[in-house]
N, C-alpha and C positions, 0 to 999 in steps of 0.2 A: 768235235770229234765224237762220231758215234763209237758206244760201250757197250757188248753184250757179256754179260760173266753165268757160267755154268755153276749149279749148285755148289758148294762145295759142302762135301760132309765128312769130309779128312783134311788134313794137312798136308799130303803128300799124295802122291799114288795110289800105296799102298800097298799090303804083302804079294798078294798076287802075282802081282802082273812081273814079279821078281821069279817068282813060284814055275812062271811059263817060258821054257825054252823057247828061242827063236825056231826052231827043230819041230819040237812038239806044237807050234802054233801056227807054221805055215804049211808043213808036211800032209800029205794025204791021211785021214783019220785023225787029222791036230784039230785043235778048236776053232781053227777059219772053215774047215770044211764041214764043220759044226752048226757053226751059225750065219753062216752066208748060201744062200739058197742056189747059185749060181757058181759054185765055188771050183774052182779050176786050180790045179799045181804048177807051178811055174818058179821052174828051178829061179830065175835071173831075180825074181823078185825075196826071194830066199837069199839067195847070193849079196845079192843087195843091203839086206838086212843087217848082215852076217860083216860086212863090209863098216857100213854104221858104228856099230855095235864098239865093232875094235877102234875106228876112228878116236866116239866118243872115249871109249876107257883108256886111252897112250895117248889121248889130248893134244891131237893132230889134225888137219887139213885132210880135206875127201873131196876131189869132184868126181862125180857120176852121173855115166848120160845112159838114157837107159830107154827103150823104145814106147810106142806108144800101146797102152795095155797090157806092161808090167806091174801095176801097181805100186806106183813111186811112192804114194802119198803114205799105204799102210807100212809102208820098209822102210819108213824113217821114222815115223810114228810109234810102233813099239818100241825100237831101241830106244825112242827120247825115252816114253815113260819110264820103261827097266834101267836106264840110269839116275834116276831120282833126282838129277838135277835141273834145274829151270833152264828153257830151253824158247830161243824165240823162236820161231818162225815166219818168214821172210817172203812173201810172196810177190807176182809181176802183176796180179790181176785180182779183184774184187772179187770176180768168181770162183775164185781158186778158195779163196777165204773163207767165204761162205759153206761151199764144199766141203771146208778143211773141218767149220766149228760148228755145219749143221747137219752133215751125213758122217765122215771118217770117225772124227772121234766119238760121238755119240756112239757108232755103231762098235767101236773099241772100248767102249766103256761098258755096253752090255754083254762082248762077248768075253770079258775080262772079269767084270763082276754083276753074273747072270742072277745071281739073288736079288739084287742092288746092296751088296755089301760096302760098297766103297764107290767114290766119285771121283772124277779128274778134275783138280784146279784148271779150269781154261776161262781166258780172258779174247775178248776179239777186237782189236781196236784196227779205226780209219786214219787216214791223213789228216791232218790238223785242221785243214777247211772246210771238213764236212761239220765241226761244232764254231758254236756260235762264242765268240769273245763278250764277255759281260762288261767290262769298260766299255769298250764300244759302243755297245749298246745304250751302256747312261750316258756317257759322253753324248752321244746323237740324239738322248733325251733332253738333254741341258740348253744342249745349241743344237737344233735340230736345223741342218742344210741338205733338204731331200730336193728333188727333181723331178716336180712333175705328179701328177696322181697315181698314177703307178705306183713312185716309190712311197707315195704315203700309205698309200692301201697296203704295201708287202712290211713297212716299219710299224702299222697297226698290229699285223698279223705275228710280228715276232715277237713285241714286245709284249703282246697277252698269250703267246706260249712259253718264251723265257718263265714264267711265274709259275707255270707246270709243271714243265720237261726236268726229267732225273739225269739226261745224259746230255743233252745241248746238239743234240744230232739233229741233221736238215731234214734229214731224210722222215723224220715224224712231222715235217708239215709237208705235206701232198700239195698243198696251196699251194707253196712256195713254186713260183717256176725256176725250171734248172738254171737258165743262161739270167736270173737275176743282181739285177745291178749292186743294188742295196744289199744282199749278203757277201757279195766280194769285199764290200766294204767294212762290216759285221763279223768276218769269219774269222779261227784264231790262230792265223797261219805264224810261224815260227820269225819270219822278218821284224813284225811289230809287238812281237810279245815282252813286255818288261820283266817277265818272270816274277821272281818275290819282291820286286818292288812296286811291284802293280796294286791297287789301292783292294782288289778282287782279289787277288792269288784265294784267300781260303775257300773262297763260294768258287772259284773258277772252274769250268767242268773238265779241264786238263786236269786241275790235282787233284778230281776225284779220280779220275780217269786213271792216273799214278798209283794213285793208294789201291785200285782194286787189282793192277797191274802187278803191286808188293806183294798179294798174297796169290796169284796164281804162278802154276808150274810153269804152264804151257800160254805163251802169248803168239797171238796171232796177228801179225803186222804186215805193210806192203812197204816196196822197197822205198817208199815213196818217204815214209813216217819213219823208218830205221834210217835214213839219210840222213834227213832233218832234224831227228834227234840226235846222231852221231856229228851233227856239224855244228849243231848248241854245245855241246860238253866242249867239241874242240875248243870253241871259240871262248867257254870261262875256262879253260885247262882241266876240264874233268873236276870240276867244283862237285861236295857230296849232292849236292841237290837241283844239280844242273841236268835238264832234257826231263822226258817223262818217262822212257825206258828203264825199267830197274839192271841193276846187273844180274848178266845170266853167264851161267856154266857152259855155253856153247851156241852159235845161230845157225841154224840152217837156210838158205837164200832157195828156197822154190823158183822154177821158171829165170833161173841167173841168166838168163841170155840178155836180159834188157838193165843187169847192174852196170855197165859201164854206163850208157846215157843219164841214167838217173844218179848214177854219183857224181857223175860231170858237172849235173844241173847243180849242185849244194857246194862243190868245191871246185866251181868254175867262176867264172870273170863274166857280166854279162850285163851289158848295156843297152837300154830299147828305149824308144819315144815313150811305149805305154810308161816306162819306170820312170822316167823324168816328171809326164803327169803326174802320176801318183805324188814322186817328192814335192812337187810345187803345191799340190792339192793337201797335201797332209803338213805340210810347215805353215800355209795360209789356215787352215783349221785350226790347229795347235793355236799360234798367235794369235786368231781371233776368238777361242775360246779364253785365254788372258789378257783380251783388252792390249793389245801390242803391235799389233797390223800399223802398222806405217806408209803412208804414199809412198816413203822411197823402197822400203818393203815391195808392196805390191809392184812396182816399176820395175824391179829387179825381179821376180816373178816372171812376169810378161815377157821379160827378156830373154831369160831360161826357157821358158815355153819356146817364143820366137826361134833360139839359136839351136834350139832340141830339132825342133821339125826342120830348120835348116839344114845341121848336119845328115840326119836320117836320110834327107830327099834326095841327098846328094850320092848314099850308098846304088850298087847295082841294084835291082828288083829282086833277080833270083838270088837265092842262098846258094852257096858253093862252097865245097869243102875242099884247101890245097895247105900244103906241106909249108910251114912257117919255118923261122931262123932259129928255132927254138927244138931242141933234139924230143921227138916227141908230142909236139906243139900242134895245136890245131887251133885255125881261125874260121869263126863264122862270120859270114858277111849274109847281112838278111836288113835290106830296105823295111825301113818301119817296124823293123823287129828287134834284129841283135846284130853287135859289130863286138866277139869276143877272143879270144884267144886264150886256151886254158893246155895246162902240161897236166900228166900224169903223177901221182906222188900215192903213196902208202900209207894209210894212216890205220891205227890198231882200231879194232870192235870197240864195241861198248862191254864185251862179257869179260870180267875181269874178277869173278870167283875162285880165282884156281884153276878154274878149267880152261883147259888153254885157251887163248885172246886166239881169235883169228885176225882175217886180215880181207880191207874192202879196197878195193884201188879208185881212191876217187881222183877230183881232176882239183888244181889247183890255178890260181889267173895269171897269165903272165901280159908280158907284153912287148911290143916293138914300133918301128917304123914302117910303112906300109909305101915302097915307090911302084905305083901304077902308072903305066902307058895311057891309060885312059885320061886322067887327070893329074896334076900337080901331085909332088908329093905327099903325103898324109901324115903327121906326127899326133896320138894320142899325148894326151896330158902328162901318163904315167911312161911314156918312151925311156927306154933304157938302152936299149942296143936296138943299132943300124940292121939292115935289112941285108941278108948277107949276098953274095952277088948275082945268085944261080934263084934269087927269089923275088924276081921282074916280072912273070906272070901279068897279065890282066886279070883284075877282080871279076 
């Protein structure tokens, strides 16, 4: 996971940015019309602010849709900071991020304190796959099972920048090509992580990642990395040292049009060929990294592979989305992809300060009987309730 952190030469804020009404800092003759060369009044982005503002202080829920060249970004922005408390921020896109931690606040931090009296804690973190897992890495050094020249040339090139790199971010080898093999396999996605019982945890570049995460105000996240954090904590019950997100006093969700599919993805059901691979491929590792690989092992193996690609082949081609037995329920059906079916459910933020816990709607797995016209009945493994009558559809 890539790390960037902004100086800090406070602990907080700082007086200022307290010192500036919302009034006096967006208004005609306020300090935006100050220091922004280009500077325009526009009440809605005022209004917006102002909206914020009260949100954050009576520690309540806000959505706001607001057009385009309002200036969304600085009307949530100063409220965060004038409330002093840690605040994540949630974005749909990488380049919102970038924006957020390499033009907006930067440019709030000089127009805020134009001496350089004071700094903003900001922290900017990625998705867990864009850094490198350090187990993995020796793991693959011990018993090295590469593919080919390719991946020996890209496991050359990690394993003499792992001995560099301060952040474990991909994105500082240019080498690296995108669509490669060997960092899918390398990267430190949330499924395979053992957390503190991992042999790495102190060197690992997630809990430095954490630690500089503790001391900033302002974290900048995509919805992608606040899921998956939010679905580690669920999954130890909110243990203190579970996920890498610290607690914060409130989150803001940037671009919230795309959090329903991406909460689906963390607290849905979801079954593919590629995940069957992977499991056969990483229990056949595991075992013969301890000498425990068995004929009847591997036979059983093959077989999983075998009855994976069987069932898959046997789904439609196209993906199609229809109304399940389940009130709120939705099944995907996707040949060679996913056959899931996941419900709606509630579950609280990660900010748990005192400042009000919001709230994410992610999806949860459920499951059924599938009677298709096209073929025999269908029973998953986990079947629990019949297919109710008016849901005979063709897949």
């Amino acid at each position: 996971m890539a790390f960037s952190s902004q100086s800090a030469a406070s602990s907080g804020p700082g007086a200022r940015p307290r010192e500036v009404s919302l009034h006096n800092f967006f208004a005609p003759g306020g300090v935006l019309s100050k220091t922004h060369s280009a500077y325009e009044f526009r009440r809605g982005q005022l209004q917006m602010a102002q909206a914020v503002e009260q949100a954050l202080a009576e520690k309540r829920h806000l959505i706001v849709e607001a057009g385009t060249g309002t200036g969304k970004t600085l009307a949530y922005l100063l409220p965060v900071i004038r409330s002093g408390k840690r605040v994540i921020i949630s974005t749909g896109t990488k380049n919102l991020q970038e924006q957020l931690f390499y033009k907006d606040i930067p440019f709030l931090e000089q127009a805020l304190f134009p001496n350089g009296e004071g700094k903003l804690n900001v922290c900017y973190m990625k998705g867990r796959n864009n850094y490198l897992c350090k187990k993995k890495l020796y793991d693959l050094t011990d018993q090295p099972v590469l593919s080919g020249l390719e991946e020996i040339e890209h496991y050359r090139a990690i394993a003499a920048w792992e001995k560099n790199t301060h952040t474990g971010d991909r994105a500082e080898l240019a080498s690296l090509p995108e669509a490669s093999a060997l960092w899918h396999k390398l990267d430190a996605r949330s499924d395979t992580c053992l957390g503190q019982k991992c042999s790495a945890f102190e060197a690992c570049f997630i809990t430095e990642m954490h630690r500089r995460a503790m001391e900033s105000d302002i974290i900048i996240v995509n919805h992608h990395l606040f899921f998956a954090d939010l679905a580690i904590k669920q999954a130890s019950e909110y243990a203190p040292d579970a996920g890498i997100l610290p607690d914060a006093g409130a989150v803001i969700f940037d671009e919230a049009h795309a959090l329903e599919d991406i909460a689906g993805s963390y607290f849905g059901v979801a079954v593919s060929n590629q995940r069957m691979e992977e499991l056969g491929r990483d229990v056949e590792a595991s075992l013969g990294r301890n000498k425990l690989l068995s004929p009847a092992i591997t036979g059983a193996l093959k077989s999983l592979r075998d009855h994976s690609q069987l069932f898959f082949s046997l789904l439609p081609a196209a993906r199609r989305r229809r109304s399940s037995p389940f009130p709120g329920a939705r099944v995907n059906c996707r040949s060679s992809s996913a056959f899931s079916w996941s419900r709606r459910i509630t579950t609280p933020s990660s900010g748990s300060s005192g400042a009000g816990r919001g709230e994410a709607r992610g999806q949860e797995g459920a499951a059924g009987t599938c009677t298709c016209r096209r073929r025999p009945s269908m029973s998953l493994p986990f079947s629990r309730t019949p297919c109710s009558s008016n849901w005979k559809q063709p897949c």
